[in-house]
PQR file with spaces between the fields and no chain letter, atoms N, CA, C, O and H, PARSE charges and radii, in Angstrom:
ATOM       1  N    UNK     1      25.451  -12.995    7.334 -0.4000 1.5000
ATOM       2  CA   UNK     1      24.421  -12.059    7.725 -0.0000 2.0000
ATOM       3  C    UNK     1      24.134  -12.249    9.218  0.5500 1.7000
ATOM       4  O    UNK     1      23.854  -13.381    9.611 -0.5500 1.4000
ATOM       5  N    UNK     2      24.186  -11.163   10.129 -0.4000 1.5000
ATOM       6  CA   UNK     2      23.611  -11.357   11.243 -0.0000 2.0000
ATOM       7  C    UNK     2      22.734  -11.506   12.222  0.5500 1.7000
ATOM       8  O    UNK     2      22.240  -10.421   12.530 -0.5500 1.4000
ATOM       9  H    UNK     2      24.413  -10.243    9.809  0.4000 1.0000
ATOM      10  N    UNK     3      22.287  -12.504   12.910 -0.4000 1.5000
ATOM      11  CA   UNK     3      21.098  -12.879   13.374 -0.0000 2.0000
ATOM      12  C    UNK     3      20.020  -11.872   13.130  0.5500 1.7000
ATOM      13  O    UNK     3      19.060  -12.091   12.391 -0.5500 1.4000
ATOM      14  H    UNK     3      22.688  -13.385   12.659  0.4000 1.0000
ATOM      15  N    UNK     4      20.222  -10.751   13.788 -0.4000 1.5000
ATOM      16  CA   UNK     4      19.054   -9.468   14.072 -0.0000 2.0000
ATOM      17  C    UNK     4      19.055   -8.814   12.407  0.5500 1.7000
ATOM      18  O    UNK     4      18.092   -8.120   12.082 -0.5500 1.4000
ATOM      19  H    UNK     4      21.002  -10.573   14.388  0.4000 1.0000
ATOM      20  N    UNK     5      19.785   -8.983   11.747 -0.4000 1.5000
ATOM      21  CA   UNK     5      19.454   -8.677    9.897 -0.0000 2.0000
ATOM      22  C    UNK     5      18.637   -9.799    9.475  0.5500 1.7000
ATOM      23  O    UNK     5      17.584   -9.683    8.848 -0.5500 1.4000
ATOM      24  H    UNK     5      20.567   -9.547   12.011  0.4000 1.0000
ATOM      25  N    UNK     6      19.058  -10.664    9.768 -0.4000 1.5000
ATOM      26  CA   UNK     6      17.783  -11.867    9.493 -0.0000 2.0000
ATOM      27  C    UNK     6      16.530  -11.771   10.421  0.5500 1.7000
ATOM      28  O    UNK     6      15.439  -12.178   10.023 -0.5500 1.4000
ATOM      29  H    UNK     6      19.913  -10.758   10.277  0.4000 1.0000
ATOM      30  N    UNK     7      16.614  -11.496   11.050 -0.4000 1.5000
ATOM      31  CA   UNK     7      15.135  -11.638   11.745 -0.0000 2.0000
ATOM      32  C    UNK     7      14.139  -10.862   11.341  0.5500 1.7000
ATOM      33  O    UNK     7      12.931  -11.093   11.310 -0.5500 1.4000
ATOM      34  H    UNK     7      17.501  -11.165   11.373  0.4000 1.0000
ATOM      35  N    UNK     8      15.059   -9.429   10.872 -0.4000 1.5000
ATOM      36  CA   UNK     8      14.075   -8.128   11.174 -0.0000 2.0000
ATOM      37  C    UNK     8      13.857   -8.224    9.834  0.5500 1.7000
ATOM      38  O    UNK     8      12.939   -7.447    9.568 -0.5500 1.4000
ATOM      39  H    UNK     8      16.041   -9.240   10.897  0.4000 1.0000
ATOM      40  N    UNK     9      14.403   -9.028    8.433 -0.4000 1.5000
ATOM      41  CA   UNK     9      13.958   -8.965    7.635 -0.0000 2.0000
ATOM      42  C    UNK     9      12.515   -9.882    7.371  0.5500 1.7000
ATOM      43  O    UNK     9      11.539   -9.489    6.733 -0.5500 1.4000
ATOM      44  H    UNK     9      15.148   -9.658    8.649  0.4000 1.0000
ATOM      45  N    UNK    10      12.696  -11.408    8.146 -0.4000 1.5000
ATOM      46  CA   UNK    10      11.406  -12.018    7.851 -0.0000 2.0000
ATOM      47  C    UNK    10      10.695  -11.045    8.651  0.5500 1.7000
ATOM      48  O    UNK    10       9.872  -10.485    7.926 -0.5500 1.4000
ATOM      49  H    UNK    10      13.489  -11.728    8.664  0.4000 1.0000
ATOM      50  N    UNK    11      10.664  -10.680    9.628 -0.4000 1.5000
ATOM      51  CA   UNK    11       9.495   -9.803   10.321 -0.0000 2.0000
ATOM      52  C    UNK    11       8.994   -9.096    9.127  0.5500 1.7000
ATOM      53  O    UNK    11       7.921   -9.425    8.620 -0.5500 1.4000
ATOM      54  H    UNK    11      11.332  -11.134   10.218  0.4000 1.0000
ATOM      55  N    UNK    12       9.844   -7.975    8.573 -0.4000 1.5000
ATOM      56  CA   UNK    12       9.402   -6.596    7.416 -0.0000 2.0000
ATOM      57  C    UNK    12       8.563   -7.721    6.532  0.5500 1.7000
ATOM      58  O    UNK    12       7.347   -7.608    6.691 -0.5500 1.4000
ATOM      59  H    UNK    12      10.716   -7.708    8.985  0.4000 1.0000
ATOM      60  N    UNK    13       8.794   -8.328    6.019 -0.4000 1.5000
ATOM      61  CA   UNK    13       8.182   -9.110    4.755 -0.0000 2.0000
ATOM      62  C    UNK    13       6.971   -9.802    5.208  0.5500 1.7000
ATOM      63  O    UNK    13       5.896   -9.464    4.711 -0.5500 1.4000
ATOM      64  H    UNK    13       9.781   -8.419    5.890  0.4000 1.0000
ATOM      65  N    UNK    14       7.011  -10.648    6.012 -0.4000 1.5000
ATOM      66  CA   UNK    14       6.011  -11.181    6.481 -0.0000 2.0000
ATOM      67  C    UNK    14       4.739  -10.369    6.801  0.5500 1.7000
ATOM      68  O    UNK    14       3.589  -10.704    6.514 -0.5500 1.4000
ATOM      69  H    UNK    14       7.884  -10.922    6.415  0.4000 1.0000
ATOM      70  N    UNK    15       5.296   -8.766    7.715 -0.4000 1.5000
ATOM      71  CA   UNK    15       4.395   -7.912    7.843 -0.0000 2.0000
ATOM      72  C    UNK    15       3.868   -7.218    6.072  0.5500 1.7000
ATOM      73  O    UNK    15       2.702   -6.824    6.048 -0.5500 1.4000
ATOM      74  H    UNK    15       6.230   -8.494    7.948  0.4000 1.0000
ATOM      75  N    UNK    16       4.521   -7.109    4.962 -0.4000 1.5000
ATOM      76  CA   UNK    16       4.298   -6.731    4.098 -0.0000 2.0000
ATOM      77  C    UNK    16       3.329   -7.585    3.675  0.5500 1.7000
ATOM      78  O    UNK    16       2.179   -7.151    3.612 -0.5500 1.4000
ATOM      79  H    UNK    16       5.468   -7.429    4.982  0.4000 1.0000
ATOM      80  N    UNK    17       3.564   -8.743    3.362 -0.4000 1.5000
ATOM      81  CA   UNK    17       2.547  -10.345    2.809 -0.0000 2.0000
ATOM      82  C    UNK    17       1.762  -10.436    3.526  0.5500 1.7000
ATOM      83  O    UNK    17       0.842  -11.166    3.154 -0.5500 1.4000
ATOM      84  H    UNK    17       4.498   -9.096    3.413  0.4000 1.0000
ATOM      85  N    UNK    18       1.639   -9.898    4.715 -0.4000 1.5000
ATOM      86  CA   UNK    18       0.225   -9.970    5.759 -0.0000 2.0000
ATOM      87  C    UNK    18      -0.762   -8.817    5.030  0.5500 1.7000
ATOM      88  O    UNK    18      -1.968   -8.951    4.825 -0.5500 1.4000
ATOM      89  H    UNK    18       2.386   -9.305    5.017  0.4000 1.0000
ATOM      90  N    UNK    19       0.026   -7.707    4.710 -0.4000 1.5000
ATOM      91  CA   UNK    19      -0.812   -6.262    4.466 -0.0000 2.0000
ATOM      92  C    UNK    19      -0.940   -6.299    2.939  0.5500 1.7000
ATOM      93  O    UNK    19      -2.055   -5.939    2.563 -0.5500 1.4000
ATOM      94  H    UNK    19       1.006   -7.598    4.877  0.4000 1.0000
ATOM      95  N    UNK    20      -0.286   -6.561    2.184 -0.4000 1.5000
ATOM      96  CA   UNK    20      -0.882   -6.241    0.398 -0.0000 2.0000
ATOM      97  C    UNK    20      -0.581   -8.230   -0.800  0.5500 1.7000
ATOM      98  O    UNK    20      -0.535   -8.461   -2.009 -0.5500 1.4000
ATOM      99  H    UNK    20       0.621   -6.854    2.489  0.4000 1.0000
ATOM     100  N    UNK    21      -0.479   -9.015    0.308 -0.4000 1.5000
ATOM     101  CA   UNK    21      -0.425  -10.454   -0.282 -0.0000 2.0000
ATOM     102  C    UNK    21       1.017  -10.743   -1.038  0.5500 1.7000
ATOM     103  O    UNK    21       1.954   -9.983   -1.281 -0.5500 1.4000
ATOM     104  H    UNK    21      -0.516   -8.827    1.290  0.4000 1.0000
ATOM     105  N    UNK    22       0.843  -11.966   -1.277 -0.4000 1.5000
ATOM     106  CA   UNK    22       1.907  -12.410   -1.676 -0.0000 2.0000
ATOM     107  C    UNK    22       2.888  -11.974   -2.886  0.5500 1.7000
ATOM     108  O    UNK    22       4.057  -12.355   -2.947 -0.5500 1.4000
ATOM     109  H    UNK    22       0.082  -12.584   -1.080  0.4000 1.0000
ATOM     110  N    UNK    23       2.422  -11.331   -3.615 -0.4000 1.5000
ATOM     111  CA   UNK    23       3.188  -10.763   -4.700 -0.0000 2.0000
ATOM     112  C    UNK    23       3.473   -9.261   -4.431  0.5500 1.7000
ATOM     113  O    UNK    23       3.329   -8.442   -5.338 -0.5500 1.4000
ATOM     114  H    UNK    23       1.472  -11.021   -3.566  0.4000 1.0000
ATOM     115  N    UNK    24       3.864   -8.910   -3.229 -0.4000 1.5000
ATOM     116  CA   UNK    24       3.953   -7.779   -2.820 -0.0000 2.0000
ATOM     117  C    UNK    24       5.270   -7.822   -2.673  0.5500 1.7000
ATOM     118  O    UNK    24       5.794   -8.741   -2.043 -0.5500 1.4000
ATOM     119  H    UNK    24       3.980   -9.576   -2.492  0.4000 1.0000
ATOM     120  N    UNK    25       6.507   -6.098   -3.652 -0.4000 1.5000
ATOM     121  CA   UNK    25       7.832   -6.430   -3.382 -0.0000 2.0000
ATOM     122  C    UNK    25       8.206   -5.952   -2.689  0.5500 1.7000
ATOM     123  O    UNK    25       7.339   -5.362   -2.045 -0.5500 1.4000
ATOM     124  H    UNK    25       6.081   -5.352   -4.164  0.4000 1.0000
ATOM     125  N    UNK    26       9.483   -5.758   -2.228 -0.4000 1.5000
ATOM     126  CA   UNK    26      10.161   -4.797   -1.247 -0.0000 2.0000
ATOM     127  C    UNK    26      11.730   -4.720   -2.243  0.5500 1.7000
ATOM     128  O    UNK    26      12.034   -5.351   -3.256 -0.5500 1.4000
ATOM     129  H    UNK    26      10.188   -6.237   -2.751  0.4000 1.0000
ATOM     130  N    UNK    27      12.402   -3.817   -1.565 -0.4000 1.5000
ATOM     131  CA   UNK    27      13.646   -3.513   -1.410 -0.0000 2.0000
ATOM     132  C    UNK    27      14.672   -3.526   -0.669  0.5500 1.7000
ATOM     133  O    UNK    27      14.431   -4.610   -0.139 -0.5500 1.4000
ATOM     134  H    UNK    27      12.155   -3.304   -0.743  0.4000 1.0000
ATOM     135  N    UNK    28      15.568   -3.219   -0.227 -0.4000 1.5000
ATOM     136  CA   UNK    28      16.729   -3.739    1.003 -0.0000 2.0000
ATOM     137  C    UNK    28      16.366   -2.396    1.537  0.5500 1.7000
ATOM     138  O    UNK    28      16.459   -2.319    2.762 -0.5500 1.4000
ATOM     139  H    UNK    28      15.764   -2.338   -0.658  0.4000 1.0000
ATOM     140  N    UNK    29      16.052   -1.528    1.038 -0.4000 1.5000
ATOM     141  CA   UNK    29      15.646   -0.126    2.595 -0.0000 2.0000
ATOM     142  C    UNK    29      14.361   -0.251    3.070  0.5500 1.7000
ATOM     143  O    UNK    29      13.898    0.606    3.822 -0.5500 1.4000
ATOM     144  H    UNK    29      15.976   -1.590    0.043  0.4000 1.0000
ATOM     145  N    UNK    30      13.516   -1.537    2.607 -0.4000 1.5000
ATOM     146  CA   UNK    30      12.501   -1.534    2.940 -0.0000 2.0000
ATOM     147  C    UNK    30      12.850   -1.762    4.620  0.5500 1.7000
ATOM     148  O    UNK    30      12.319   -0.959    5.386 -0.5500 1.4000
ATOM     149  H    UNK    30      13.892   -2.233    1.996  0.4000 1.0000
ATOM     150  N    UNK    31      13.486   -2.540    5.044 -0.4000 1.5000
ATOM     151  CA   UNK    31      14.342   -2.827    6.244 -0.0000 2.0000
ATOM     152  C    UNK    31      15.271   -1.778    7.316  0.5500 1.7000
ATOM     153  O    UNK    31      16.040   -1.859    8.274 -0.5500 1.4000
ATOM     154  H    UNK    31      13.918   -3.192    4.421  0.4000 1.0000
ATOM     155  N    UNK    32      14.760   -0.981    6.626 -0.4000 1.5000
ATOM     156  CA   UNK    32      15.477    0.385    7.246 -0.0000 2.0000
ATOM     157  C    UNK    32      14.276    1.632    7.508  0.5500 1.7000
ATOM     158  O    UNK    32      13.270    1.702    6.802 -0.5500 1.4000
ATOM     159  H    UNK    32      14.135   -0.915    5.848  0.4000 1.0000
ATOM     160  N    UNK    33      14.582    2.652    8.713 -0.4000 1.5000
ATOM     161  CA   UNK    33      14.334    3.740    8.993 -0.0000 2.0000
ATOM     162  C    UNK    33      15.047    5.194    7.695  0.5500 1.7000
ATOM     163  O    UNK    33      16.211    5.534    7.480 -0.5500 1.4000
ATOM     164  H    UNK    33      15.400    2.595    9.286  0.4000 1.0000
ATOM     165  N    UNK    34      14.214    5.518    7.317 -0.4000 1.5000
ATOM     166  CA   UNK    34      14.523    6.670    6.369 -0.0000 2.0000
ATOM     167  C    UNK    34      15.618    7.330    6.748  0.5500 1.7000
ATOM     168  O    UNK    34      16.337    7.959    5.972 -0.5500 1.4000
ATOM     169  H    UNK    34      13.269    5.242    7.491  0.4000 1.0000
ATOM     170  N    UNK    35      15.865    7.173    8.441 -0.4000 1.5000
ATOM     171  CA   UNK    35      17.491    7.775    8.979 -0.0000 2.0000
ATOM     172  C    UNK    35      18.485    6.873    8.913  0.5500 1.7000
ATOM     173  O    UNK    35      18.280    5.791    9.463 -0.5500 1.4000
ATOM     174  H    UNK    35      15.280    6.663    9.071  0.4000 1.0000
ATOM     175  N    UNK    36      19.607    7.072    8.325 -0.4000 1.5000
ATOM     176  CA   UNK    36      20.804    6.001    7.951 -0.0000 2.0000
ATOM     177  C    UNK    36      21.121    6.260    9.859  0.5500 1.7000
ATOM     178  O    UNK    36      21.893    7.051   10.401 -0.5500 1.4000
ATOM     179  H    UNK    36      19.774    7.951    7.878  0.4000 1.0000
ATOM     180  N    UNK    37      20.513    5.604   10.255 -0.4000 1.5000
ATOM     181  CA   UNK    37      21.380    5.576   11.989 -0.0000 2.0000
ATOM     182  C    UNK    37      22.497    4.447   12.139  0.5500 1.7000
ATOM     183  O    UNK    37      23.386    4.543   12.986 -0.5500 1.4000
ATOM     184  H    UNK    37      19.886    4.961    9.815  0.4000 1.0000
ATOM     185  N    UNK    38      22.418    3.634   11.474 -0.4000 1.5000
ATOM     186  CA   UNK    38      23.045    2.226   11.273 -0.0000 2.0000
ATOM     187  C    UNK    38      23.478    1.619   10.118  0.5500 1.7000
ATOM     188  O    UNK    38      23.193    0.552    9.575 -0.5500 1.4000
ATOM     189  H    UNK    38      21.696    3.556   10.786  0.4000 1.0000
ATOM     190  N    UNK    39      24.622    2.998    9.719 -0.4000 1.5000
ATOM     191  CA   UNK    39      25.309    2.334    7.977 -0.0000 2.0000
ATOM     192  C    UNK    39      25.745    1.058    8.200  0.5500 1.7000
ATOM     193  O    UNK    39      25.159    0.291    7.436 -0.5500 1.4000
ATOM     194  H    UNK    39      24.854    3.865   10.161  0.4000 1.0000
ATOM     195  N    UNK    40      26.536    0.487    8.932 -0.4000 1.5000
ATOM     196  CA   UNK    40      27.090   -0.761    8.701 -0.0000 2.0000
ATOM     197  C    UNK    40      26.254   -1.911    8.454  0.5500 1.7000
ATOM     198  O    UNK    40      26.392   -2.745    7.559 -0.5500 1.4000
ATOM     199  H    UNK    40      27.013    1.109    9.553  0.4000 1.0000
ATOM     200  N    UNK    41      25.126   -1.844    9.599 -0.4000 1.5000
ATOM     201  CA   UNK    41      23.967   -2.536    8.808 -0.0000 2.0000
ATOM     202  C    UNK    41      23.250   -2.547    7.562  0.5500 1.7000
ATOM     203  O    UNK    41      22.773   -3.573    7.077 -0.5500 1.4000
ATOM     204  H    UNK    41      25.014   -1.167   10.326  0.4000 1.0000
ATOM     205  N    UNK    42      23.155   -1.091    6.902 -0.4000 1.5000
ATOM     206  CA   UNK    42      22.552   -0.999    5.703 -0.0000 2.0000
ATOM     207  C    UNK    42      23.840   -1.632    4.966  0.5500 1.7000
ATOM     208  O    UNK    42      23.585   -2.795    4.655 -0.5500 1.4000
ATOM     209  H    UNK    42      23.542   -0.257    7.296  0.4000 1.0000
ATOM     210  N    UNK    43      25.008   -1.283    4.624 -0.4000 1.5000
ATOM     211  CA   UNK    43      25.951   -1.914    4.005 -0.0000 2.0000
ATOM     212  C    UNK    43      25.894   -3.463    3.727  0.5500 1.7000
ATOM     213  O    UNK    43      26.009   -3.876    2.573 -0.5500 1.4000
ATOM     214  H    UNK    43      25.216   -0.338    4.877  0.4000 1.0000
ATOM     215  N    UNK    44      25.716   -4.320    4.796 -0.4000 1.5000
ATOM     216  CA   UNK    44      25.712   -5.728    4.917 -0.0000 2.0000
ATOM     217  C    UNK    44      24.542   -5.693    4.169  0.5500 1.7000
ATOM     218  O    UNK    44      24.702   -6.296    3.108 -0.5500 1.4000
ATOM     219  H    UNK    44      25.623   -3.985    5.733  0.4000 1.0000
ATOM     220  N    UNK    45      22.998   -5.045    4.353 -0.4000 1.5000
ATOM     221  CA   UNK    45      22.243   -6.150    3.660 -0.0000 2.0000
ATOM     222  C    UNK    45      22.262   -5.522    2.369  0.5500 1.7000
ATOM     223  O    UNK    45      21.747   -6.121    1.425 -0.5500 1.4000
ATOM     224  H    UNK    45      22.868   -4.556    5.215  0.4000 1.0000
ATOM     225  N    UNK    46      22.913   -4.121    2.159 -0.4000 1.5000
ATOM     226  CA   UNK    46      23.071   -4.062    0.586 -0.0000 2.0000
ATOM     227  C    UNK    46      23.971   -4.584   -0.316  0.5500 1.7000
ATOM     228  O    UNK    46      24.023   -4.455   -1.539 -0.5500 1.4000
ATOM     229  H    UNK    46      23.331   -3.634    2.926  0.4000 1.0000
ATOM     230  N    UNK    47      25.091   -5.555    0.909 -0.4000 1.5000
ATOM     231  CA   UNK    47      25.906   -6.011   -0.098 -0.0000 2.0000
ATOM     232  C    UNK    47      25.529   -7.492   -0.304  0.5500 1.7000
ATOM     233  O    UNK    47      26.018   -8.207   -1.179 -0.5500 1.4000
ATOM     234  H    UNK    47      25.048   -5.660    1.903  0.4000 1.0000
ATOM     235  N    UNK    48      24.462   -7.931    0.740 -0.4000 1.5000
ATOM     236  CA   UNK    48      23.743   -9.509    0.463 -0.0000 2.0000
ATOM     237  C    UNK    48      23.416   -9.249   -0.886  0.5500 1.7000
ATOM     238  O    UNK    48      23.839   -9.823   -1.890 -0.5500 1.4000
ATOM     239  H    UNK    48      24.065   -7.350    1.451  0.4000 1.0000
ATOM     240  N    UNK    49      22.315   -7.974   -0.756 -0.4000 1.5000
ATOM     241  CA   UNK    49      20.962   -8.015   -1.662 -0.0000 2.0000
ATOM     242  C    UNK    49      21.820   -7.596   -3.521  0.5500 1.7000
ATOM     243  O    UNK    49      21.374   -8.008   -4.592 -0.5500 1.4000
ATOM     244  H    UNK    49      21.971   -7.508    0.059  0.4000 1.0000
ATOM     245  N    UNK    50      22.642   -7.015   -3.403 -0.4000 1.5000
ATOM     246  CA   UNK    50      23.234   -6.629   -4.871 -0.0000 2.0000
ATOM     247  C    UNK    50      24.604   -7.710   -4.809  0.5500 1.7000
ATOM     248  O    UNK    50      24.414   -8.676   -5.547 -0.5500 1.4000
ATOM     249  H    UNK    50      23.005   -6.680   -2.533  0.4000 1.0000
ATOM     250  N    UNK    51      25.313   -7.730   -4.424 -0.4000 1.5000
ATOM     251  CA   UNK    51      26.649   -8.086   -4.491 -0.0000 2.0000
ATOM     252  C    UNK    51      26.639   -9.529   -4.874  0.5500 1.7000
ATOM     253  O    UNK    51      27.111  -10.021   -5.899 -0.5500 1.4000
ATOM     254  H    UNK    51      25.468   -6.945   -3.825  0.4000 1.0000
ATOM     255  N    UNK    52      25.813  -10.343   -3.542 -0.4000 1.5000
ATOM     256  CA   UNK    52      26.076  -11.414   -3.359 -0.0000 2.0000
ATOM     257  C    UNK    52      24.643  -12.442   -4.180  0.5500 1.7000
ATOM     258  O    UNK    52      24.693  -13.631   -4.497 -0.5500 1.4000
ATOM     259  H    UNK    52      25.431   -9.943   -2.709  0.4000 1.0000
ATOM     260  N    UNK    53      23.670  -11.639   -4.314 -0.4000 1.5000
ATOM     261  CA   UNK    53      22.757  -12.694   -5.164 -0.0000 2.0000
ATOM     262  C    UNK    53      22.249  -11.684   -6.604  0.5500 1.7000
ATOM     263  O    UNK    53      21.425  -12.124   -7.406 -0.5500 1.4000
ATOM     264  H    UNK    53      23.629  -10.673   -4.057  0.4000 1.0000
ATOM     265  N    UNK    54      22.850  -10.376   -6.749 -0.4000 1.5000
ATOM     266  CA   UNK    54      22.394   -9.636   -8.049 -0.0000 2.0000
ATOM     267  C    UNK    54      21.370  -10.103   -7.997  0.5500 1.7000
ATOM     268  O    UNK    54      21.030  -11.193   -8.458 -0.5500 1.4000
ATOM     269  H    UNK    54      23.520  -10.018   -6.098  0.4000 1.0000
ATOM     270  N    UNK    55      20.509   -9.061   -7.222 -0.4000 1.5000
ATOM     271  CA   UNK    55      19.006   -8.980   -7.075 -0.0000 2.0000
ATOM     272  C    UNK    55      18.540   -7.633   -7.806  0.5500 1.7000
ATOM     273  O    UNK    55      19.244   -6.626   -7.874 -0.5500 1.4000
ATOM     274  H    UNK    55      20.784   -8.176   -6.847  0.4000 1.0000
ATOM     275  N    UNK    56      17.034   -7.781   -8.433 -0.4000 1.5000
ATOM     276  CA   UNK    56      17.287   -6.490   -8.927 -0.0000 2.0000
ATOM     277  C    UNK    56      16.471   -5.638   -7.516  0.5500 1.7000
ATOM     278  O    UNK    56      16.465   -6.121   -6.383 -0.5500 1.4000
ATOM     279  H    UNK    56      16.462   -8.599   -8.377  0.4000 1.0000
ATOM     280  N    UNK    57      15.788   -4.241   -7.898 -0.4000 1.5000
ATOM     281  CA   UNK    57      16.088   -3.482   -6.802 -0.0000 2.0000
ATOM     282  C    UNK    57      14.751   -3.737   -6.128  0.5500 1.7000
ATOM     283  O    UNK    57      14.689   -3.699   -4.900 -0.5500 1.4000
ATOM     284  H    UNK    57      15.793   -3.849   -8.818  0.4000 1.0000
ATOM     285  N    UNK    58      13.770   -3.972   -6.802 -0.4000 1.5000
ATOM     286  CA   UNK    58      12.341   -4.827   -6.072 -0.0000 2.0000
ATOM     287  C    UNK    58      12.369   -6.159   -6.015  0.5500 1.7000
ATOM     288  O    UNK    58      13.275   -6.327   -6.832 -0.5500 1.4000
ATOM     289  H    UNK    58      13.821   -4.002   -7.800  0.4000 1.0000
ATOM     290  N    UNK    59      12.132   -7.020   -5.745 -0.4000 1.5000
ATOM     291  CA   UNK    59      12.110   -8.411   -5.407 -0.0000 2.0000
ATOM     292  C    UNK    59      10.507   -8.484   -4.791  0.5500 1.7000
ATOM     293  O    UNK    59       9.748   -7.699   -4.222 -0.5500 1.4000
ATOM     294  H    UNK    59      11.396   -6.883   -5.082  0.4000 1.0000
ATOM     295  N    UNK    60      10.459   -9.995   -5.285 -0.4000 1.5000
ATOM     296  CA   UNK    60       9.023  -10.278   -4.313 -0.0000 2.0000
ATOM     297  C    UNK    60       9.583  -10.776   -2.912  0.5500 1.7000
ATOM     298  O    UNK    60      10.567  -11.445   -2.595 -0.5500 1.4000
ATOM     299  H    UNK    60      11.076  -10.632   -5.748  0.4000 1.0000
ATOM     300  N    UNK    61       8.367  -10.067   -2.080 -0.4000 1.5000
ATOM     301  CA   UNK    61       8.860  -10.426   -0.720 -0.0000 2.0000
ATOM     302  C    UNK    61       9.411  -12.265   -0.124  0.5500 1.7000
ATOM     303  O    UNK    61      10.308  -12.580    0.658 -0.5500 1.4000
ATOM     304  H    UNK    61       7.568   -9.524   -2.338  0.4000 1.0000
ATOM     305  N    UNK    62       8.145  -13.384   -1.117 -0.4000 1.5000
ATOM     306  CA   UNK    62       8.183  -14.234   -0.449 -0.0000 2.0000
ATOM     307  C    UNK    62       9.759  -14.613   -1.094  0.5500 1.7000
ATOM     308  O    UNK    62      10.508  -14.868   -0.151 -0.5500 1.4000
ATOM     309  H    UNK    62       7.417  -13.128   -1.752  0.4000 1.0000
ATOM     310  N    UNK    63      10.207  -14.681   -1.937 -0.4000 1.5000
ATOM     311  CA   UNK    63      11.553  -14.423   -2.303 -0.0000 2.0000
ATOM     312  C    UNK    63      12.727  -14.643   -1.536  0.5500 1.7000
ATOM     313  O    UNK    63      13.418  -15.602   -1.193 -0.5500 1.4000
ATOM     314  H    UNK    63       9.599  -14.473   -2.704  0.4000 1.0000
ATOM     315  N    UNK    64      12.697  -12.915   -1.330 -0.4000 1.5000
ATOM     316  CA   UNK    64      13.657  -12.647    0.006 -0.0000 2.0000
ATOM     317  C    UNK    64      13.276  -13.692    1.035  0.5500 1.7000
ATOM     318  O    UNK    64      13.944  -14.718    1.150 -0.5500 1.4000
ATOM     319  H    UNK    64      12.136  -12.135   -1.608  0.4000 1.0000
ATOM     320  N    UNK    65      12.256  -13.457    1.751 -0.4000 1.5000
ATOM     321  CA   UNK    65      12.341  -14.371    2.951 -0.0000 2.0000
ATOM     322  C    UNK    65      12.282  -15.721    3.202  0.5500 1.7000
ATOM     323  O    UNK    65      12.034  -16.367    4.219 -0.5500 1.4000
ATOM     324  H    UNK    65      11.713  -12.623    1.657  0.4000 1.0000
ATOM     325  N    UNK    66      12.682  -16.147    1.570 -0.4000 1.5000
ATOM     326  CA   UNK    66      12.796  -17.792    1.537 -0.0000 2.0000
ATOM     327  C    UNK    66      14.557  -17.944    1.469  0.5500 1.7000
ATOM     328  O    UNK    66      15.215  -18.917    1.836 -0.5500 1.4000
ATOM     329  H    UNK    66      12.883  -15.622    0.743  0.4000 1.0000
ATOM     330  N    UNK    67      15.018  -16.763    0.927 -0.4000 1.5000
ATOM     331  CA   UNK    67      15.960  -16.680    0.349 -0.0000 2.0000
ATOM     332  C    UNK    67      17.033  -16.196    1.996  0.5500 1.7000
ATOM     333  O    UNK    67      18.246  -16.010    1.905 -0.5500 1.4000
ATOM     334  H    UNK    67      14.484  -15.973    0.628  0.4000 1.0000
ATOM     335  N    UNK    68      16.431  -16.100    3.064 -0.4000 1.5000
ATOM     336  CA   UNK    68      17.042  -15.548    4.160 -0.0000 2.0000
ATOM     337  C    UNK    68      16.701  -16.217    5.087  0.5500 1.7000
ATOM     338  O    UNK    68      17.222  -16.014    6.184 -0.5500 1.4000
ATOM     339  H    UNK    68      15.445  -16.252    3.138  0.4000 1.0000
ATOM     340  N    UNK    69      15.811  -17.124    4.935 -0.4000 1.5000
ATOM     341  CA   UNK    69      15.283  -18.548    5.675 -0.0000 2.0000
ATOM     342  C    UNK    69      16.412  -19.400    5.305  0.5500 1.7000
ATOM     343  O    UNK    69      17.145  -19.493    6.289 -0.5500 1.4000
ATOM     344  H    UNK    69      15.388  -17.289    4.044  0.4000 1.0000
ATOM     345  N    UNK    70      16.863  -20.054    4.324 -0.4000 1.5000
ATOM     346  CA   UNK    70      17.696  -20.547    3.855 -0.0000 2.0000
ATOM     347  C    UNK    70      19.172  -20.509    3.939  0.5500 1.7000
ATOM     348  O    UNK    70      19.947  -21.319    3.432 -0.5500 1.4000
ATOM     349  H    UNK    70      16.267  -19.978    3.524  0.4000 1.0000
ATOM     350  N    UNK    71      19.523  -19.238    4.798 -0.4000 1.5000
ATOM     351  CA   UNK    71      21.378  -19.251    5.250 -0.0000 2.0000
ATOM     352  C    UNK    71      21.623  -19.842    6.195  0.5500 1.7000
ATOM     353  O    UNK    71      22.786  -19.923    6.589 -0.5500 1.4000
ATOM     354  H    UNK    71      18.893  -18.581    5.210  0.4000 1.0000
């Protein structure tokens, strides 16, 4: 995964767990602009988020960003 996919994901989450608490989930487009401007990026973290840990399609945030702290 690449640096700026990791970053911008603890950012999204962290900002999520700041705004509705800790059991608040997200998704892998939570990380994305509603405009696919950057498939290759959406690709990578959709193939982290399904492929590589069969996540289902909400997750709790602190989760993910323990889970992306950790590579």
């Amino acid at each position: 995964m690449t640096q700026s996919l990791k970053a911008k994901i603890i950012e999204v989450c962290d900002k999520k767990i700041a705004q509705k608490g800790d059991s608040v989930g997200v998704s892998f487009y939570a990380f994305f602009k509603n405009k696919n401007d950057n498939p290759e990026l959406l690709m990578e973290a959709a193939t982290w988020w399904i492929q590589t840990h069969s996540l289902d399609h909400f997750e709790k945030a602190l989760k993910i960003k323990e889970l992306v702290k950790n590579l």
